[in-house]
N, C-alpha and C positions, 0 to 999 in steps of 0.2 A: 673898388672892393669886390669879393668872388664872392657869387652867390651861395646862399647857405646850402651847405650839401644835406640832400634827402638822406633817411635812413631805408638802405636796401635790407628787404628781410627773403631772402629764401628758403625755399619751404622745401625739403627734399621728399614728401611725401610721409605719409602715416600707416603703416604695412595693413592695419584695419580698415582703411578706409579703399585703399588701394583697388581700383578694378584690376580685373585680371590681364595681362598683355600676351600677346600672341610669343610664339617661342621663335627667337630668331637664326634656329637650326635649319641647315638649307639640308636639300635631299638632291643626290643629284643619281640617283637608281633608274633605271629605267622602266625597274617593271610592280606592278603591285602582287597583291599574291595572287589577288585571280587575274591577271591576263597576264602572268608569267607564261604560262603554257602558252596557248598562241599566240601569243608573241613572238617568244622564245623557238617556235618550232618554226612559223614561217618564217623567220631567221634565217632557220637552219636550210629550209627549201630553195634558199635564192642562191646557194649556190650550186651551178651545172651539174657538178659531180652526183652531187645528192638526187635531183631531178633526173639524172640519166638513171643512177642504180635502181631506182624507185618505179620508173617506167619499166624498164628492162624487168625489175622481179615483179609488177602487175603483169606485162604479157608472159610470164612462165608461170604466173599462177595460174590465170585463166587456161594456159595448155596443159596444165598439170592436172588442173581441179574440173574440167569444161570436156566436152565433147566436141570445140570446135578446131581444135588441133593438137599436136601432142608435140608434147614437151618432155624431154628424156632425163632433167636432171628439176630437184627439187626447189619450189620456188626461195624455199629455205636459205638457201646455200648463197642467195642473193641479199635476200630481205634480212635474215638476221646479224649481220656484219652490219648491213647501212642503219641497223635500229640500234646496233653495241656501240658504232658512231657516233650516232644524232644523240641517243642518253648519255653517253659520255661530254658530250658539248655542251647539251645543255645544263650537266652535272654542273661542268665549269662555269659557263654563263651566269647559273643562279650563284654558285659562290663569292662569283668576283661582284656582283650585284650587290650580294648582302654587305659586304666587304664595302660600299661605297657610302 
């Protein structure tokens, strides 16, 4: 003969009693709001391009702004393109971040 079957009782939980559980939403962003910025900028420094223009418009400021040699065109005309760059990247960056 089969032995007598137990009675199974499952308890699915009582919403008042219930501790709280962790949310099982994953993040896969890279950046938080405060180390967006450096993050985001040394990012943007690792590549050559960005680190040449950058160097290139420090030694035309120093000849521009310095007495230690002269510089005939404005450090501007270097620096403000590679800064309309780099804000535009990182425009992007932060967009597609929030987006993840």
């Amino acid at each position: 003969s089969a032995p007598p079957e137990e009675q199974r009782i499952i308890d699915f939980g009582h919403p008042e009693n219930e501790a709280p559980f962790a949310d099982n939403s994953v993040k896969t962003s890279k950046y938080s709001l405060l180390s967006f910025f450096p993050l985001a900028t040394r990012e943007q420094f690792r590549r050559n391009g960005n680190i040449y223009f950058f160097c290139v418009g420090m030694l035309m400021f120093i000849g521009y702004y310095s007495p230690l040699f002269y510089s005939a065109i404005s450090p501007w005309t270097t620096l403000g393109p590679l800064a309309l760059v780099v804000s535009i990247s990182l425009i992007q960056e932060g967009y597609t971040d929030t987006q993840r």
